[in-house]
Residue, then its C-alpha position, 0 to 999 in steps of 0.5 A: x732443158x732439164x726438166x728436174x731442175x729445182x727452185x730455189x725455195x727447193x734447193x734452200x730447203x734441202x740445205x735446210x734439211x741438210x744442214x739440220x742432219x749435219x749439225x744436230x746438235x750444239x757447238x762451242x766456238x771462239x770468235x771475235x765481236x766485230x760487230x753488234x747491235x740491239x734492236x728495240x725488241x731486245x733481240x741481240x745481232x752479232x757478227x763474228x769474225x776470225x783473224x789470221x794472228x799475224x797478218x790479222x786478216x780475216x779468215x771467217x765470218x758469220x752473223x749471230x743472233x741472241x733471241x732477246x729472253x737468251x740475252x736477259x740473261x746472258x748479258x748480265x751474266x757476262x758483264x758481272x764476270x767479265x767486269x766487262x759489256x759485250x761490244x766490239x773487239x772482244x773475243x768470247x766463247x759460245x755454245x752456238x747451234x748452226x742455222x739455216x734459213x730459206x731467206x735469210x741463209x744461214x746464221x748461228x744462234x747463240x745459246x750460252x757464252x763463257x766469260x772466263x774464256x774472255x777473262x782470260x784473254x783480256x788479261x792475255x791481251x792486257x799483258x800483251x800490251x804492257x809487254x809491248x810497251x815494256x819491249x819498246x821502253x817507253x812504259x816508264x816514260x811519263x813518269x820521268x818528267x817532273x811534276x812542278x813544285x808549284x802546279x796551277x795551270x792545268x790541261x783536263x781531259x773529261x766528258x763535260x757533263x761528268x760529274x766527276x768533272x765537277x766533283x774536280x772542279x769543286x774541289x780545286x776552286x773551294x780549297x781550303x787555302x784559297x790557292x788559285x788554280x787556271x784549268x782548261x777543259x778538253x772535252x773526250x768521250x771516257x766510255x765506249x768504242x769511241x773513247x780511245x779516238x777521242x781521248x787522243x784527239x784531246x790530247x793533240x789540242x793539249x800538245x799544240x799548248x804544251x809551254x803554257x800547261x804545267x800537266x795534263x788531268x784524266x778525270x772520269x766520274x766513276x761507273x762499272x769495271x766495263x765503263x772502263x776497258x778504253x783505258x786498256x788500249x795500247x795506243x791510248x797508252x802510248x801516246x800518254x808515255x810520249x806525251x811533253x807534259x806529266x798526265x794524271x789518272x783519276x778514272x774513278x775505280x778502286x779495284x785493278x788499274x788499267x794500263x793508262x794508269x800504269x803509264x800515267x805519271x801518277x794514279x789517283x782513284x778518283x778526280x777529287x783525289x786528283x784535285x787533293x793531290x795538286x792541292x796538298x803539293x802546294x801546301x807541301x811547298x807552302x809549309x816548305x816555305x814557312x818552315x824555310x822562313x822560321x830556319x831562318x828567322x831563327x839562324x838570324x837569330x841565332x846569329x845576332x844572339x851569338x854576336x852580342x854575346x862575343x860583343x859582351x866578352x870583348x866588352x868585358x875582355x878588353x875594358x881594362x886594356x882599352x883604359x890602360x892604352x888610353x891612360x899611357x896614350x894620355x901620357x905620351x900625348x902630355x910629354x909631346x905637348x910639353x915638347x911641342x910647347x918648348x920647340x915651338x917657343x924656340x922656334x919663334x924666338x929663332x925666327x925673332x931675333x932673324x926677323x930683327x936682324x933682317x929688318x935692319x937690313x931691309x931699312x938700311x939697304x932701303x935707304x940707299x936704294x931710295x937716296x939712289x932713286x932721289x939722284x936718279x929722279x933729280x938728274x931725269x927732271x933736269x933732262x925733262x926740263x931741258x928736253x921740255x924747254x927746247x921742245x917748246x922754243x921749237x913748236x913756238x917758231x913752228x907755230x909763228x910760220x903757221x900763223x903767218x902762212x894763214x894770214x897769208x891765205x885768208x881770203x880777205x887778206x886776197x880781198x884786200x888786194x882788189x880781188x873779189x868773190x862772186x856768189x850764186x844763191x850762196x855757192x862761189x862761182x869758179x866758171x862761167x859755166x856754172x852760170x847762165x842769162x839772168x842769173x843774179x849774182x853778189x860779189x864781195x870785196x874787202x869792203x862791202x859787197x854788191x848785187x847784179x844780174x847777168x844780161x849776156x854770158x859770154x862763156 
């Protein structure tokens, strides 16, 4: 066991002092923000980090503090240069000293920042990107799609409770003209480490709509030139440049554009004048349409004018020609009249003197025909009399024999030869088996006629 074996406390003190002798002095480092946070005392805690360009590993890390009456005046400082908050992801140059603590272990304490460093790689960063975008040939894309002439239905992306959302809305709804608009909103966070997600996110929900949207509206209300570096993200970017649908940036600033609005479809400075720009694109169209119809109302005119002017000279032209053939017409049609009125009066006393002609004829061969028809008719009724009278001689003896023959078969004629007729109840008896004992009977004979009643049947 060693007995000189220090304590912790010892040995975190020798580093102490250690590290005090080392580092005496202040240095300035570059280190990216990974992540910072400030507590209610106004105190600023940072941990910085530095990556390996290629893989972007991370290849160190350390905590940082700025002592809250340093950060009073470093924060302004930087944001008023840079355009920018300090926040996550950006890389910056400090003047740091090189602390050790008992506790704690060790830290850097930051005493200055340099914002033209960060500056500089801002802009590095932000050609990095649109380079990249460029390479890839997909910067100019968005732009490509067409806007339509007429855009009503609008997909807009914004924070709720902007009020450069409600500036947008105002001014579409109380236009001038009174055109109608249909806008849906898509709520996003447009400021922060989140905005870039959440922008994305709104832009997906707009995609699963894409055949109802005309276009796609990114409004924000204005703010200061660090409210704004969300919209220098690459992948922000990229998705605009892929997006189905033309996207118009109204983020609200006058200054630099960011990278959305270069690849945006177009860029207006401020969600009113994005709201003027759909506005005066339908009045673009309606002015097209009232020019278009005045064209033609005046081509018609035109037209009808130019009509009735060629009407008046053939009217003019062709007046004392039209008379001339009306009056030779009027010759001709006299001289065919006169023609007409001698053929016709030739024909019919043609058709006269043939019907003359053939009347006599018609009389004469009708005559014969009928004197021929009168020996004809006087020789058939002596045929039909002759014919008639041997006929009736014929049905006369027929009829005589007939009589005779029912003269012959008329029961009284039978009666009158002593045959009689039995009765029963009115029905002739033919057999005894149509009577039986007691039966009464009549029986009639030629003359008169009797009743009796069967006492013994014998059949």
């Amino acid at each position: 066991m060693d007995n000189n074996a220090l304590s912790l406390t010892e040995l975190n003190n020798n580093i102490k002092k250690a590290v005090k002798n080392a580092f005496n002095d202040s240095y300035w480092i570059v280190a990216e923000i990974s992540e910072i946070n400030i507590n209610r005392t106004g105190h600023c805690y940072i941990e910085l980090i530095d990556k390996d360009e290629l893989s972007e590993k991370i290849t160190a890390k350390s905590r940082a503090t700025i002592w809250a009456y340093t950060f009073r005046m470093i924060k302004p400082y930087f944001e008023t240069s840079t355009g920018r908050e300090l926040s996550a992801g950006l890389k910056i140059m400090v003047n740091v000293s090189v602390e050790f603590h008992e506790i704690y272990g060790m830290s850097l304490n930051i005493i200055d920042i340099e914002p033209t460093y960060t500056i500089g790689d801002l802009a590095k960063r932000r050609i990095e990107i649109i380079k990249k975008l460029e390479d890839e040939g997909v910067i100019g894309m968005n732009k490509e799609l067409e806007i339509p002439v007429v855009a009503q239905k609008i997909a807009v992306i914004s924070s709720d409770t902007a009020a450069g959302y409600g500036d947008f809305v105002n001014q579409l709804e109380n236009n001038d003209n009174g055109y109608k608009f249909y806008y849906k909103l898509f709520p996003a966070l447009m400021q922060g480490d989140k905005a870039e997600e959440s922008i994305i996110k709104a832009l997906d929900k707009i995609y699963k709509y894409e055949d109802f949207f005309d276009l796609v509206v990114i409004i924000r209300g204005g703010g200061s030139k660090s409210d704004l570096s969300c919209f220098d993200n690459y992948w922000l970017a990229y998705n605009i440049t892929q997006f189905p649908l033309p996207v118009i940036s109204g983020i609200g600033h006058e200054r630099d554009d960011t990278i959305v609005d270069i690849v945006a479809n177009v860029k207006v400075k401020t969600p009113t004048a994005a709201a003027e720009f759909l506005i005066s694109r339908i009045e673009s169209f309606d002015e097209y349409l009232f020019d278009l119809q005045n064209n033609f109302i005046n081509n018609v005119n035109d037209i009808i004018n130019e009509k009735i002017a060629e009407l008046d000279y053939l009217k003019y032209t062709f007046s004392p020609l039209v008379k001339q053939i009306i009056q030779s017409n009027h010759n001709d049609l006299l001289l065919y009249t006169n023609k007409l009125k001698n053929s016709t009066k030739n024909f019919f006393e043609k058709k006269e003197t043939s019907l003359k002609q053939n009347t006599t004829n018609i009389h004469y061969k009708m005559n014969n025909f009928i004197s021929d028809k009168e020996h004809n008719i006087s020789l058939l009724m002596k045929n039909v009399n002759n014919s008639v009278n041997k006929r009736l001689l014929n049905e006369k003896q027929k009829l005589e024999i007939f009589k005779n023959t029912v003269e012959h078969s008329d029961p009284t004629h039978i009666l009158k030869k002593g045959y009689s007729i039995t009765y029963k109840d009115g029905e002739l008896i033919k057999s005894a088996k149509q009577l039986s004992n007691k039966d009464e009977l009549t029986t009639k004979f030629y003359e008169g006629q009797a009743r009796s009643k069967i006492t013994e049947l014998k059949k």
